[in-house]
Every structure is written in C-alpha cells, then in structure tokens.
C-alpha positions as CSV (number, residue, x, y, z in Angstrom):
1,X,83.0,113.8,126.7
2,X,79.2,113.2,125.4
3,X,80.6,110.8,122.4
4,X,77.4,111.5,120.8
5,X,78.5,115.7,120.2
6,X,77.1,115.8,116.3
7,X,78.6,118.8,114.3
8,X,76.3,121.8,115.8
9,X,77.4,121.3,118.9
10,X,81.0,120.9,118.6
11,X,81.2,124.3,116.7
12,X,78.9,125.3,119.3
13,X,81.0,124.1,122.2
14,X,84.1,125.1,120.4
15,X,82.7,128.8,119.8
16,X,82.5,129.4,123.1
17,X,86.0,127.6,124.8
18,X,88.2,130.1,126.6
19,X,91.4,127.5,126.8
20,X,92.2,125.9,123.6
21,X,94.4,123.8,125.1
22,X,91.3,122.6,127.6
23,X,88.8,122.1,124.8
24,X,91.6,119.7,123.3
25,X,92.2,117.9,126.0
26,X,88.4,117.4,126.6
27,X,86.9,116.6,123.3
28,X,89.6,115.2,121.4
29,X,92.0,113.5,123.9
30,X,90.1,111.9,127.0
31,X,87.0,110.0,126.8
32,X,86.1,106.8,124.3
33,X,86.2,106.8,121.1
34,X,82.4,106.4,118.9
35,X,84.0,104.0,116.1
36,X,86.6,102.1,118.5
37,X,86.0,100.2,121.8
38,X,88.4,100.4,125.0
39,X,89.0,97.0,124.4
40,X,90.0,97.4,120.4
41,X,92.2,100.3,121.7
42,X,93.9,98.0,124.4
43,X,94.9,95.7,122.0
44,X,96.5,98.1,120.0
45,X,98.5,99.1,122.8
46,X,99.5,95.8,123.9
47,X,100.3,94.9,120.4
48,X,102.6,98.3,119.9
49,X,103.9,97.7,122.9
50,X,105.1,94.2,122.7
51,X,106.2,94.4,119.3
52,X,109.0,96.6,120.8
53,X,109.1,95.2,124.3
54,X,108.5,97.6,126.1
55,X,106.3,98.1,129.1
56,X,102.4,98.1,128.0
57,X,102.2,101.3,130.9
58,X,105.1,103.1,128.5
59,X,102.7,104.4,126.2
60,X,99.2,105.8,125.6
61,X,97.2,104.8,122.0
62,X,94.3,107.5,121.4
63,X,92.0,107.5,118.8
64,X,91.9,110.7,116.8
65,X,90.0,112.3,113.6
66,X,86.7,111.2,112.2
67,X,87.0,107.7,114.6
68,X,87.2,109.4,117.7
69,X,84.7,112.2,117.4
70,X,82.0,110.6,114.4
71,X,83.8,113.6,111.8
72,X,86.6,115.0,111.0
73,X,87.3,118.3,112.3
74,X,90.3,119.0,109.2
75,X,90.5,119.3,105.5
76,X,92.5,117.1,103.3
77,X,93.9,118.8,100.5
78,X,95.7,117.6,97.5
79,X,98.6,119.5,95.4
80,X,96.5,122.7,97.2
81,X,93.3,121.2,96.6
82,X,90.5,120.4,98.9
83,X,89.6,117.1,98.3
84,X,87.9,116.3,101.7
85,X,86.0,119.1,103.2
86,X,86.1,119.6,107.0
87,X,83.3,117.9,109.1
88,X,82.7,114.9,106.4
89,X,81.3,111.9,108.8
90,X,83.4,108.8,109.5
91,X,81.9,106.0,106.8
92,X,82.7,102.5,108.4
93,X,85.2,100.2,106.2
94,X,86.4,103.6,103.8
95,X,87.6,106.4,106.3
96,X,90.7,105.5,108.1
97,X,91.3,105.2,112.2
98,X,93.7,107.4,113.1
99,X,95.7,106.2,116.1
100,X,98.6,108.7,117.6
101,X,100.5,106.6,119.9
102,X,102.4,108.7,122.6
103,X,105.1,107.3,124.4
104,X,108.7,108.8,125.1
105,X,110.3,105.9,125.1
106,X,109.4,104.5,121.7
107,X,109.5,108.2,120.2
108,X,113.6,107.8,121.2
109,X,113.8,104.4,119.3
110,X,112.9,105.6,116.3
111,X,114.1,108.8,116.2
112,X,117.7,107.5,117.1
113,X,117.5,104.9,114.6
114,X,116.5,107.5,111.9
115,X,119.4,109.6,113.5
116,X,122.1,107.4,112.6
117,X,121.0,106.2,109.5
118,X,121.1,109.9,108.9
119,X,124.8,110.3,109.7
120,X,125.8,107.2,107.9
121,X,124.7,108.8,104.9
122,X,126.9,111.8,103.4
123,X,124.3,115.0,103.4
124,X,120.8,114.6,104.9
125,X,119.2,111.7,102.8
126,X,116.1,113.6,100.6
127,X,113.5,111.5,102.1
128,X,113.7,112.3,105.2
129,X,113.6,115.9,104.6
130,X,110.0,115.9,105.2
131,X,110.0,114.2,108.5
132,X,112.5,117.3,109.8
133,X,108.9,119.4,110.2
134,X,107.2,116.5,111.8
135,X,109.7,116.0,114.5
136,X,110.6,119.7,115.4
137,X,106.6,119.5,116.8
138,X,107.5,116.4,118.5
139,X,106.1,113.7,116.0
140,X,106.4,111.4,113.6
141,X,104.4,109.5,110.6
142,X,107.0,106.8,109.7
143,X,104.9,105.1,107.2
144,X,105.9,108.2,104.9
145,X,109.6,108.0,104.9
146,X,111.6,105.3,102.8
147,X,112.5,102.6,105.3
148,X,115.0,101.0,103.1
149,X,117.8,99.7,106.4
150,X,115.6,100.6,109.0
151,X,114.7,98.0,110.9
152,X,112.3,99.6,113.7
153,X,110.5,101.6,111.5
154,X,109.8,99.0,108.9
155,X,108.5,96.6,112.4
156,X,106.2,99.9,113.2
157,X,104.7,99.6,109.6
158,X,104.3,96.0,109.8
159,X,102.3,96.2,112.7
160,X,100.0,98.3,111.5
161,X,99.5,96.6,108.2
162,X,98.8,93.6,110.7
163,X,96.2,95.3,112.6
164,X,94.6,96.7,109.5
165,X,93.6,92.7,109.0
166,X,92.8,92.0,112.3
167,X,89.2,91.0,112.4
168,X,88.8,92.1,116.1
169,X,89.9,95.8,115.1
170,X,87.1,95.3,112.3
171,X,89.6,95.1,109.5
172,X,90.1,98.5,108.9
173,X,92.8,101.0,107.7
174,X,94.2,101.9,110.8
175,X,96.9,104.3,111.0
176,X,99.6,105.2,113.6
177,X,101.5,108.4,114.5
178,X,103.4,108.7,117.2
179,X,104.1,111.5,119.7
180,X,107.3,112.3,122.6
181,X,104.4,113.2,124.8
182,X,100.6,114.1,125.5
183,X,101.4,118.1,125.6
184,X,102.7,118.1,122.3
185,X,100.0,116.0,120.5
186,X,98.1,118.4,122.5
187,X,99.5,121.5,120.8
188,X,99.2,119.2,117.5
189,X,95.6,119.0,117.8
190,X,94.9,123.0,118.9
191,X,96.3,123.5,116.1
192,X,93.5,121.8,113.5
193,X,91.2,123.9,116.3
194,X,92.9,127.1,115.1
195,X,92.0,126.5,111.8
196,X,87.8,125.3,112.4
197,X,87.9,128.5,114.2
198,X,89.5,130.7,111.7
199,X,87.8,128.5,108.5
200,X,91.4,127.7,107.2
C-alpha cells in the first residue's frame, strides 16, 4: 500500500473496490504504517508478547486508524454527538495510536479469565455488559471494563500505560485491542468502510 494515499484518493480507491473484504486487507491491514516504524511495532509485539509469555510468532500487532493511514477513516461521537468528524488527519503527540493485537492464544487468556470471574459472581456483573457486544465480533477493549480481581487484564493495561512512556514509541497514547483472529478484525474494519461508503 502507497502509505502516502491522502484523502482523495482513498475515497477514490474505495469508490471503486469490488471486494470489501480485499480493500481491507489492502489499505488498512498489510503494509507499514505512516506514524509507526516496523521496528516501534516489533517492540510492541515483543513487549505483548513477553508480558504473557507467550511465543513472539503467537501474535500479530497492526497499526490501525489515523496512525496507520495519516486519517481517520471513522467518526467519534459523544452521547450521539459528533465530536470528531471522519477523515480529521493524525496530529503527532494529541491523536492516539491504535494498535489491535491479534492473536488466538492471548484472546483465550483473557476471555477465560473474564469468564470465570463472571461465574464467581451471582448474575452477570453490570460492567461487563458492554464487553458482551465486543466479543460476539471476536474482540475486546479491556481497558474499558472494571478490572477490580483480574489479574491478566489489569497486566494488559499496564503494558500499555508503559508503552505510552516509552520514549522509543515516541511517548504517545498508544492503545491496544485485541482480536481471536485476522478475519474477524477484518470484518471489524469493513465495517467502518460500510459506513465512509454510506456517510454514516
């Protein structure tokens, strides 16, 4: 992918894509990153990776959003709001790097951690209601739960508060998501496509 696509020609490209699931792959998924070097990105992984020994090769970090393209291709919108219109640039030291980490193995840590802190609570604890729709499309943003006896997921927010100071990642807000596999952050990411299409 030409990292250097501006806004014109992504809609451009995008207009005219006959496989959503293609133009994902592509543009979003393959290729470098414009605000974050292969060598920042390998030490993200080896950092993920070692925090929870397990094999470096057991998962993939890429670089999503306004970090991996130069803009953001979605809306942010507060209590139904738009406070952040589609296509803003990325603005060095204020917009966040968004990292989704995919890797099966560490998806079934967490999730079976969550799990049985689940059932060792009577009914379905309230804050984790909104994780429910995260993980029926095969994610997870684990900073947003309460983490109060969770041990793994309080380690996954630590390292990224960590790598947020880490002068070689630039000392920027970076932020983590993680995903069972590549075909469902895949589907994740047609779905933002969906909506530049249909100017949702």
């Amino acid at each position: 992918m030409n990292n250097e696509m501006n806004v014109d020609e992504f809609k451009e490209r995008l207009k005219s894509a006959s496989d959503l699931s293609a133009f994902a792959q592509d543009v979003l998924l393959n290729g470098t990153a414009k605000h974050v070097s292969l060598e920042q990105i390998d030490l993200i992984s080896k950092r993920v990776a070692s925090s929870f020994s397990i094999p470096h090769d057991d998962l993939r970090v890429i670089i999503v959003g306004s970090a991996k393209l130069g803009f953001s291709i979605s809306e942010k919108f507060h209590e139904g709001v738009v406070v952040k219109t589609r296509y803003r640039d990325y603005v060095p030291f204020e917009s966040d790097v968004d990292v989704a980490i995919v890797s099966e193995r560490l998806f079934l840590l967490l999730w079976k951690e969550l799990s049985a802190y689940a059932y060792r609570h009577e009914g379905f604890p309230h804050h984790f209601r909104k994780v429910g729709s995260y993980i029926v499309g095969g994610w997870f943003r684990i900073d947003c739960i309460n983490r109060v006896g969770l041990i793994r997921c309080e380690k996954w927010v630590d390292i990224f508060r960590q790598l947020s100071r880490d002068k070689l990642l630039g000392k920027r807000r970076i932020r983590g998501a993680l995903y069972y596999s590549l075909d469902l952050l895949n589907q994740y990411q047609q779905r933002a496509l969906r909506n530049c299409i249909s100017g949702v």
